[in-house]
C-alpha positions as a Markdown table, in Angstrom:
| # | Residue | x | y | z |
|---|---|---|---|---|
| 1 | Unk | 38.0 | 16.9 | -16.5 |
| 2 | Unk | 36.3 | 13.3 | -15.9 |
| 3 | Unk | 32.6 | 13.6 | -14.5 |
| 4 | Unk | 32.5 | 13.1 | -10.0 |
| 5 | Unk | 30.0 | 11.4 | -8.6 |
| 6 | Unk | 28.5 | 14.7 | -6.9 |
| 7 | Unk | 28.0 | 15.9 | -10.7 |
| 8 | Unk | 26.2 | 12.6 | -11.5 |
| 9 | Unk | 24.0 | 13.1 | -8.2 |
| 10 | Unk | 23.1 | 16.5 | -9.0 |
| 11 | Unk | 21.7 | 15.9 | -12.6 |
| 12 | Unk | 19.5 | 12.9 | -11.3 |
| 13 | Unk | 18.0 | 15.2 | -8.6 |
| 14 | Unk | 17.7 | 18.3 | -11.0 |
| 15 | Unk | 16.0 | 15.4 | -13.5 |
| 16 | Unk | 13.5 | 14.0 | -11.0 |
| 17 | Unk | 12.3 | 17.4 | -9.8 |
| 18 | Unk | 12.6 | 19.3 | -13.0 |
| 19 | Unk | 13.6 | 22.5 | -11.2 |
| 20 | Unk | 17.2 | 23.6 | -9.9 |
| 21 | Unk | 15.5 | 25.6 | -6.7 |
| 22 | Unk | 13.8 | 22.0 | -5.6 |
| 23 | Unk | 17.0 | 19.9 | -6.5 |
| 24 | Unk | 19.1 | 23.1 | -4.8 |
| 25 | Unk | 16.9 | 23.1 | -1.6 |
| 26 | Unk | 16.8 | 19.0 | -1.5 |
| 27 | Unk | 20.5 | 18.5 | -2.1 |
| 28 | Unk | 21.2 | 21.4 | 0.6 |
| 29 | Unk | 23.7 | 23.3 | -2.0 |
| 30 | Unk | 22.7 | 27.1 | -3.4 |
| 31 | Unk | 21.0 | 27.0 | -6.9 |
| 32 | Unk | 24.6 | 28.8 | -8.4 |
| 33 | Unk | 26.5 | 26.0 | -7.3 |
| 34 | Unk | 24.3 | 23.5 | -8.3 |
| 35 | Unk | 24.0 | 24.6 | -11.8 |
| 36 | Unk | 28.1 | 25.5 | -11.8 |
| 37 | Unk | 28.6 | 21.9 | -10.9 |
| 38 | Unk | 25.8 | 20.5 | -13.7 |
| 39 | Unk | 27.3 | 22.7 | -16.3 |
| 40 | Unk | 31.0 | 21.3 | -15.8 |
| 41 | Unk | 29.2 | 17.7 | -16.1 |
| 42 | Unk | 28.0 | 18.8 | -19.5 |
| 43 | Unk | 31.1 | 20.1 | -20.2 |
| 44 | Unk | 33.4 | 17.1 | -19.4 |
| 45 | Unk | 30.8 | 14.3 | -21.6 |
| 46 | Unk | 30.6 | 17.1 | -24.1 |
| 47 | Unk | 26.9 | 17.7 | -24.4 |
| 48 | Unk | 23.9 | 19.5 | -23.5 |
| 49 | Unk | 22.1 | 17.1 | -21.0 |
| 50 | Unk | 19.1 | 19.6 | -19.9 |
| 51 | Unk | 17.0 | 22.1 | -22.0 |
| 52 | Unk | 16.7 | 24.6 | -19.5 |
| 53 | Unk | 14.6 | 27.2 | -21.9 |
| 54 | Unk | 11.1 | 26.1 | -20.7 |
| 55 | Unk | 9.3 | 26.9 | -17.4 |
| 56 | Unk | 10.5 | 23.6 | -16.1 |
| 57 | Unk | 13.7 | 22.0 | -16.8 |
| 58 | Unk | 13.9 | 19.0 | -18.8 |
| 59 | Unk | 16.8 | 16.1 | -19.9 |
| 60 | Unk | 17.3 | 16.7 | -23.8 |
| 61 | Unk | 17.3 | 13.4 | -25.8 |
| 62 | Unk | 21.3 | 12.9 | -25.2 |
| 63 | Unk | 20.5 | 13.3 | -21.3 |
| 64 | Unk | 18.2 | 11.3 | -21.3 |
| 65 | Unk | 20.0 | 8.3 | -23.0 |
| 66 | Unk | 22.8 | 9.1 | -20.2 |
| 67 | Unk | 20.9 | 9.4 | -17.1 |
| 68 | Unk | 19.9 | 5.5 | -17.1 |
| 69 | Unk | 23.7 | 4.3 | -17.0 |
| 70 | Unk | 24.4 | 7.3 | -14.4 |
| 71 | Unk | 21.9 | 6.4 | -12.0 |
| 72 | Unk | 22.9 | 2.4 | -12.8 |
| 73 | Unk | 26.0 | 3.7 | -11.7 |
| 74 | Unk | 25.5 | 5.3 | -8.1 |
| 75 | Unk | 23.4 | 2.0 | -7.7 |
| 76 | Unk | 26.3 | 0.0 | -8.2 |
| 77 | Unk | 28.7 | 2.4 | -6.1 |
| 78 | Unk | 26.4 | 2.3 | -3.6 |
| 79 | Unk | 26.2 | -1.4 | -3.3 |
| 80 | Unk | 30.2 | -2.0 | -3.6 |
| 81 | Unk | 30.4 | 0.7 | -0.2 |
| 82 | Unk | 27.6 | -1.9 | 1.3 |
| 83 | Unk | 29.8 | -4.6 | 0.3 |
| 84 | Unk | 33.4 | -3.6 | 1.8 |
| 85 | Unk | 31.5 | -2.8 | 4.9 |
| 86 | Unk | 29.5 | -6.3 | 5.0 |
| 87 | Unk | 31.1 | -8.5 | 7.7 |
| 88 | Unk | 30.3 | -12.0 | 6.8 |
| 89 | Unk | 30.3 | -12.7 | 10.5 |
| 90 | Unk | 27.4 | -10.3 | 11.1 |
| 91 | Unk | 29.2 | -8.8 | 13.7 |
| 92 | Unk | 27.7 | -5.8 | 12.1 |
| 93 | Unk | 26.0 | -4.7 | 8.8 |
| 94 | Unk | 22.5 | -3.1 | 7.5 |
| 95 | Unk | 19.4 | -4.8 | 5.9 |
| 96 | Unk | 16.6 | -2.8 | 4.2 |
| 97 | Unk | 13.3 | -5.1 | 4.2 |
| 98 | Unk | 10.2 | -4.0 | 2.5 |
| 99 | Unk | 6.7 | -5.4 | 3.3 |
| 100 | Unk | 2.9 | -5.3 | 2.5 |
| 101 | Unk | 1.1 | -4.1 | 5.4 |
| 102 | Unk | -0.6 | -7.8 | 6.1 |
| 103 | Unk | 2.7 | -9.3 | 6.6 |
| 104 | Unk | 3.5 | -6.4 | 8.7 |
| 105 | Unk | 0.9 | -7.5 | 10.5 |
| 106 | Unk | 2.1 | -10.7 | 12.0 |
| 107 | Unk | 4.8 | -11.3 | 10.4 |
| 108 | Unk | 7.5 | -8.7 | 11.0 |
| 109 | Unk | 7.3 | -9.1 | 14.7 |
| 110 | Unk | 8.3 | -12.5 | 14.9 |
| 111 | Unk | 11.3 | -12.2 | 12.0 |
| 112 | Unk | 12.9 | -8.9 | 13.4 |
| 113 | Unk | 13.0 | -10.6 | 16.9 |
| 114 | Unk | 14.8 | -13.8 | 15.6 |
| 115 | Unk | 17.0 | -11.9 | 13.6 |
| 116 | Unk | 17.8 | -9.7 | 16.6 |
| 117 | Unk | 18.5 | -12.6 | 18.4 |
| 118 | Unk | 20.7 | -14.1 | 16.4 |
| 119 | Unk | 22.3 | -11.3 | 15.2 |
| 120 | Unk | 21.7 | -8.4 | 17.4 |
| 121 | Unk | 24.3 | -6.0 | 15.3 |
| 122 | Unk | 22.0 | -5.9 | 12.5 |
| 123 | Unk | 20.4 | -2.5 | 11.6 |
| 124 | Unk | 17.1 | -3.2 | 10.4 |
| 125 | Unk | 15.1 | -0.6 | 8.3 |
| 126 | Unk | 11.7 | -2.0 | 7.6 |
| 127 | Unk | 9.4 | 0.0 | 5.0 |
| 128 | Unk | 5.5 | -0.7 | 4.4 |
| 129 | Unk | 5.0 | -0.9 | 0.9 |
| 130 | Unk | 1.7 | -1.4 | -0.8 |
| 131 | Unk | 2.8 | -4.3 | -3.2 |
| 132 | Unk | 2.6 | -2.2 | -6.6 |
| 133 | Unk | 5.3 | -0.1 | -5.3 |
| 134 | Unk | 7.6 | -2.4 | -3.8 |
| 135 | Unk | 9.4 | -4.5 | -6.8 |
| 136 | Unk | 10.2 | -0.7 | -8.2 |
| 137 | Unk | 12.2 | 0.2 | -4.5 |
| 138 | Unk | 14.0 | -2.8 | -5.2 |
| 139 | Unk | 15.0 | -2.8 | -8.6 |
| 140 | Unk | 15.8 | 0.8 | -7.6 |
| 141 | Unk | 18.0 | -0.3 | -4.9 |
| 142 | Unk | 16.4 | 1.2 | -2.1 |
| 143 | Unk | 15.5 | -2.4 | -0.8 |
| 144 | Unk | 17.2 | -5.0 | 0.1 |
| 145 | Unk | 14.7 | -8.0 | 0.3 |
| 146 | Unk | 11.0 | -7.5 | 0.1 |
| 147 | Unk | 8.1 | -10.2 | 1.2 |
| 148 | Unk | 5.0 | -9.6 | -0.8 |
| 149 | Unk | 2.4 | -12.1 | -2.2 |
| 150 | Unk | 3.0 | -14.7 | -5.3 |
| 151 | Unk | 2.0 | -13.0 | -8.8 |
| 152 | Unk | 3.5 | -11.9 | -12.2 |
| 153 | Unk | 6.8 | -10.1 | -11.0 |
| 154 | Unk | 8.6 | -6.9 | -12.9 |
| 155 | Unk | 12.0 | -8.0 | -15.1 |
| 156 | Unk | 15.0 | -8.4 | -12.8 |
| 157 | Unk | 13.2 | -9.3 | -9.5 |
| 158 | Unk | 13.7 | -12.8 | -8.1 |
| 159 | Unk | 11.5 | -14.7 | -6.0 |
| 160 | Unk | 11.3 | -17.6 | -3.3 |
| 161 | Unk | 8.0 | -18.9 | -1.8 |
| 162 | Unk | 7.8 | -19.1 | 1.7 |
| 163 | Unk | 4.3 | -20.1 | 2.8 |
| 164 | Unk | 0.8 | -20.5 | 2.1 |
| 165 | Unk | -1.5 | -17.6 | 3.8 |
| 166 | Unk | -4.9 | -18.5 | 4.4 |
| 167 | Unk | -8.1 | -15.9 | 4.9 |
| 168 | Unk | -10.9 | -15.9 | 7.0 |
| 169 | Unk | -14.2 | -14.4 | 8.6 |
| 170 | Unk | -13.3 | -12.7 | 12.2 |
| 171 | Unk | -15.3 | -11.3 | 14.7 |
| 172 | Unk | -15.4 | -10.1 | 18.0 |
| 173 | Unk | -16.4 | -11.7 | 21.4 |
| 174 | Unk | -20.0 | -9.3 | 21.4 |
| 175 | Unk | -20.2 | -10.6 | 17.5 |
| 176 | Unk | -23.3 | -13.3 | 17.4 |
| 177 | Unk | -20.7 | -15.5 | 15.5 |
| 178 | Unk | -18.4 | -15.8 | 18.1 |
| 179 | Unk | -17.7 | -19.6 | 18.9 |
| 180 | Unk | -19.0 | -21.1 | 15.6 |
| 181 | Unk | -17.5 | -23.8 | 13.8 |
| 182 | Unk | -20.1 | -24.8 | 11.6 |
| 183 | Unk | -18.3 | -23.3 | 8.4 |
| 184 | Unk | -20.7 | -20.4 | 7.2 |
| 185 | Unk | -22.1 | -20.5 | 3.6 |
| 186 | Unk | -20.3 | -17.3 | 2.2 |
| 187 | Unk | -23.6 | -16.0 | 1.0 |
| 188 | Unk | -24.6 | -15.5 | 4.3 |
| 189 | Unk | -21.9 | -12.7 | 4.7 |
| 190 | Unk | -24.4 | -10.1 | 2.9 |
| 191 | Unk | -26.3 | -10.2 | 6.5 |
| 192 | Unk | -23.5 | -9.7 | 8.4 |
| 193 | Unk | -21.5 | -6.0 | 8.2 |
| 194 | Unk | -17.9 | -6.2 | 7.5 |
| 195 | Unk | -15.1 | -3.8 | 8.5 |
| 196 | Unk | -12.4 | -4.4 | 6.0 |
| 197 | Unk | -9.4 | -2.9 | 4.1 |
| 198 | Unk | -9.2 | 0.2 | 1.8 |
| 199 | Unk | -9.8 | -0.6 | -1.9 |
| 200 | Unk | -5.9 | -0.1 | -2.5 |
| 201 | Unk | -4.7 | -3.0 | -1.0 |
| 202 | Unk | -4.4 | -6.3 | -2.8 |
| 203 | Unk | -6.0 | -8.1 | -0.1 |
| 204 | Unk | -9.5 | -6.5 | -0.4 |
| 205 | Unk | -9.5 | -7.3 | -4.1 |
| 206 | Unk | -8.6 | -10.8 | -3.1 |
| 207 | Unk | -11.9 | -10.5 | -0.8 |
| 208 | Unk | -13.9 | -8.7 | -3.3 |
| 209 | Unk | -13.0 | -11.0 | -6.3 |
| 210 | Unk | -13.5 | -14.0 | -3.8 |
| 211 | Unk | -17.3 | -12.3 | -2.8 |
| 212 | Unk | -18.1 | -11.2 | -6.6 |
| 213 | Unk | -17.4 | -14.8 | -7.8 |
| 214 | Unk | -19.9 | -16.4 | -5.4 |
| 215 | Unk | -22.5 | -13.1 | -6.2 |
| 216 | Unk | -22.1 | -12.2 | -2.4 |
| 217 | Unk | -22.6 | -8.1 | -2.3 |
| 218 | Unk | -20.8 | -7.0 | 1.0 |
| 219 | Unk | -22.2 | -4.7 | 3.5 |
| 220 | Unk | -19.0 | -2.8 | 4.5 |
| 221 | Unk | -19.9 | -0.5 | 6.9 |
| 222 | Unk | -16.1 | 0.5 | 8.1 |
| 223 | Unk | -13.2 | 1.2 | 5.5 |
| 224 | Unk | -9.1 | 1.7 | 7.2 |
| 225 | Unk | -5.9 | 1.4 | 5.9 |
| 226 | Unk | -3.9 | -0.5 | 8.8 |
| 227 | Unk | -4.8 | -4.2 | 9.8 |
| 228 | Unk | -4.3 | -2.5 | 13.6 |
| 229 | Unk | -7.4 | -0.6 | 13.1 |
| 230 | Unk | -9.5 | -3.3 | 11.4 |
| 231 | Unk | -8.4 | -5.9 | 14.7 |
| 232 | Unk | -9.4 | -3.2 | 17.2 |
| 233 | Unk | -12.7 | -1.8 | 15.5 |
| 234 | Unk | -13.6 | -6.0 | 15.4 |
| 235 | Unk | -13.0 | -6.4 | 18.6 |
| 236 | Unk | -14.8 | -3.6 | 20.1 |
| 237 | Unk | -18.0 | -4.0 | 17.8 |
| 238 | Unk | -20.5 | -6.0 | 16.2 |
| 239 | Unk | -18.9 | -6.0 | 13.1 |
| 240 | Unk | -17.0 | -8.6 | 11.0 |
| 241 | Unk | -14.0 | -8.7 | 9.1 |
| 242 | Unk | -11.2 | -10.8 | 6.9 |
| 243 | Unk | -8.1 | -11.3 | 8.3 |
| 244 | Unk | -4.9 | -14.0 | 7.8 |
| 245 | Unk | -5.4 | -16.9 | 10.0 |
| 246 | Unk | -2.1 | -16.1 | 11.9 |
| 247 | Unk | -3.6 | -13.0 | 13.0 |
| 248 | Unk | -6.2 | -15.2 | 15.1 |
| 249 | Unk | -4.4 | -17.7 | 16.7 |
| 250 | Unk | -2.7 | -15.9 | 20.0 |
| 251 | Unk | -5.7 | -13.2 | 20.2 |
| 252 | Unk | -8.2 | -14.7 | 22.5 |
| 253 | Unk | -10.3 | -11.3 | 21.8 |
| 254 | Unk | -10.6 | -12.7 | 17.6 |
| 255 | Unk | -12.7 | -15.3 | 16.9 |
| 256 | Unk | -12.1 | -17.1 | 13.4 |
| 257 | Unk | -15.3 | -18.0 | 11.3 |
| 258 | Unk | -15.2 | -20.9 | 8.8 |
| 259 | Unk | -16.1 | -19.9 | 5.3 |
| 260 | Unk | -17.9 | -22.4 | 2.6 |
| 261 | Unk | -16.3 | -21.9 | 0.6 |
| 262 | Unk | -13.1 | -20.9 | 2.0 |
| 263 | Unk | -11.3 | -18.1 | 0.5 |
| 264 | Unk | -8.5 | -19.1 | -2.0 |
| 265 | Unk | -4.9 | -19.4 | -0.6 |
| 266 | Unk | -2.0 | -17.2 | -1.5 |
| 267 | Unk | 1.9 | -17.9 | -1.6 |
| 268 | Unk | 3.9 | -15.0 | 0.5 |
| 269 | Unk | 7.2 | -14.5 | -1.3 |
| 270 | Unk | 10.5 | -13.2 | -0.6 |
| 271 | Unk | 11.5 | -11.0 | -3.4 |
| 272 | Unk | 15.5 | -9.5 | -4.5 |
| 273 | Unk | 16.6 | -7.6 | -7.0 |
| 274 | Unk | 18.2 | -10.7 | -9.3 |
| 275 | Unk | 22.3 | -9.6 | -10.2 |
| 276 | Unk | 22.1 | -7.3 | -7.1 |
| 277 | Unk | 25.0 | -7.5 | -4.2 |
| 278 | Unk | 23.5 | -9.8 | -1.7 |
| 279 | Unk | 24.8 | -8.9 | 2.4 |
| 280 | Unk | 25.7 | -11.5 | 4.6 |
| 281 | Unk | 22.8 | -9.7 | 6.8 |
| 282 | Unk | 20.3 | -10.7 | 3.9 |
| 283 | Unk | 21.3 | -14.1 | 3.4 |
| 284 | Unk | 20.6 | -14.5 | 7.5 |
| 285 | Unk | 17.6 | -13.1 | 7.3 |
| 286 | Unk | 16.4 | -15.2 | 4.1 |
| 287 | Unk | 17.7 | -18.6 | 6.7 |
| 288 | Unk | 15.4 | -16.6 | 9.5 |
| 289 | Unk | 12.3 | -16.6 | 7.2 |
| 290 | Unk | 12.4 | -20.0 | 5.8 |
| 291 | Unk | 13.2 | -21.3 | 9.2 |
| 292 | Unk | 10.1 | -19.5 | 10.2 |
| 293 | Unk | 7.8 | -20.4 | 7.4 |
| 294 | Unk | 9.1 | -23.9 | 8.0 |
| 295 | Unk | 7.7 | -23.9 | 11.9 |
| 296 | Unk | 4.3 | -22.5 | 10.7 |
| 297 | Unk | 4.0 | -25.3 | 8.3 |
| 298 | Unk | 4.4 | -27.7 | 10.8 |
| 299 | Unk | 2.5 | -26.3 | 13.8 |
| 300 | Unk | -0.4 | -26.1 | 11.1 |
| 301 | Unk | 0.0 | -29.7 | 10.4 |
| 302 | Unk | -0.1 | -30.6 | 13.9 |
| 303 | Unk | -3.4 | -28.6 | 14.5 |
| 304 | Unk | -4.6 | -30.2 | 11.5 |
| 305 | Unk | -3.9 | -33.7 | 12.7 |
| 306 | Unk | -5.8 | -32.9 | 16.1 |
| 307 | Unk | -8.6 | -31.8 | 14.3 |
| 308 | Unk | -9.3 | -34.5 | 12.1 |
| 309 | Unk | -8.3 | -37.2 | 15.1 |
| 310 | Unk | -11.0 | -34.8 | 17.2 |
């Protein structure tokens, strides 16, 4: 008998877990079955793929040389069932989009609108990713397209730039610098306390190397985890924070600071899993993003020009 695909799905959920009750209860099938069907698996390659004599079930060394190309396998299924169902028309389809919470910030909004407009069929499944975890969804196939920041990437993931994001000081309306544009030396920041993100997000270690380079020792007197919280604690209270310029420029209630110096630029990126099935829906929403990253470039320009010609 020639392995199914159930038999391949139930040693890969049996393998992550390491327990036939958690795969069982996960995979909604009783444990009997589910080792019935595993055993006629290990039957039809002819080998023992789990040593099931411990407390915890494990892959012996023969499944664990197979379980690579099985799971390389459903991946590949899975993305020739996304193909014969891709309309190049867009008349309907699916597109799975992974973000870091800053760009979910500002940036999602405007994206998912346009690509709604355009092409209201589209499904869209966004996930919030911290960027550490994201390049593994999508060489994992359970992404699509994923926008994090320039850097070193894993084997296999492809990248475009997009645009240059720029940092810098916000504060509130009742904050004393509200309405400054004399650029602020940055160590004049240890006076002032800062609301800013959790430690696990690659922006705040783009502020704290920024700060530790220049000897500036914050005062952060308010740690979250969501941009949302950090814009709404700003703008209640005294307190100061670090946000992407885009953040600032439709919120009368946020009031950018200039830095001296400023903080560094970074380059957001649009990231795919290189070899990987690309959907008509993806390729529109790659058009979407540079179309969009092309507008900001230009409306910054413009505000540049005015500046310098004020």
């Amino acid at each position: 008998m020639a392995p199914e695909l159930r038999h391949v799905r139930y040693l890969l959920a049996v393998a992550e877990h390491g327990s036939f009750t958690r795969a069982a209860e996960e995979l909604r099938v009783s444990q009997p079955t589910l080792s019935q069907q595993v055993k006629q698996l290990e039957r039809a390659v002819g080998v023992q793929l789990l040593d099931r004599s411990g407390r915890s079930v494990r892959l012996t060394d023969a499944g664990a040389a197979y379980l690579p190309y099985a799971r390389r396998a459903l991946q590949d299924l899975a993305a020739a069932e996304r193909a014969v169902l891709d309309v190049a028309d867009l008349s309907r389809g699916a597109l799975r989009l992974g973000m870091t919470p800053t760009f979910t910030a500002y940036l999602l909004g405007p994206l998912a609108a346009e690509l709604h407009a355009r092409h209201p069929r589209i499904t869209l499944d966004v996930r919030e990713l911290a960027q550490d975890r994201l390049e593994p969804a999508l060489l994992a196939d359970e992404l699509d397209l994923g926008i994090a920041f320039h850097g070193p990437r894993l084997p296999g993931i492809g990248a475009l730039d997009l645009f240059t994001e720029t940092l810098g000081l916000v504060v509130g309306p009742a904050h004393p610098l509200a309405g400054r544009t004399e650029p602020l030396p940055v160590r004049e920041l240890a006076a002032h306390p800062l609301a800013l993100l959790s430690g696990d997000f690659a922006t705040r270690g783009h502020i704290d190397a920024h700060l530790a380079r220049h000897r500036v020792e914050p005062r952060v007197a308010v740690q979250a985890n969501t941009i949302s919280a950090l814009t709404e604690i700003v703008r209640r209270t005294g307190l100061a924070t670090v946000l992407p310029d885009a953040l600032t420029r439709d919120d009368t209630r946020l009031h950018p600071v200039p830095l001296a110096p400023a903080l560094p630029a970074r380059t957001a990126t649009l990231l795919r899993r290189e070899g990987g099935y690309e959907s008509a829906a993806a390729r529109a929403f790659t058009a979407i993003a540079h179309d969009w990253a092309a507008a900001m470039a230009t409306a910054a320009a413009a505000d540049l020009g005015v500046t310098s010609a004020g």
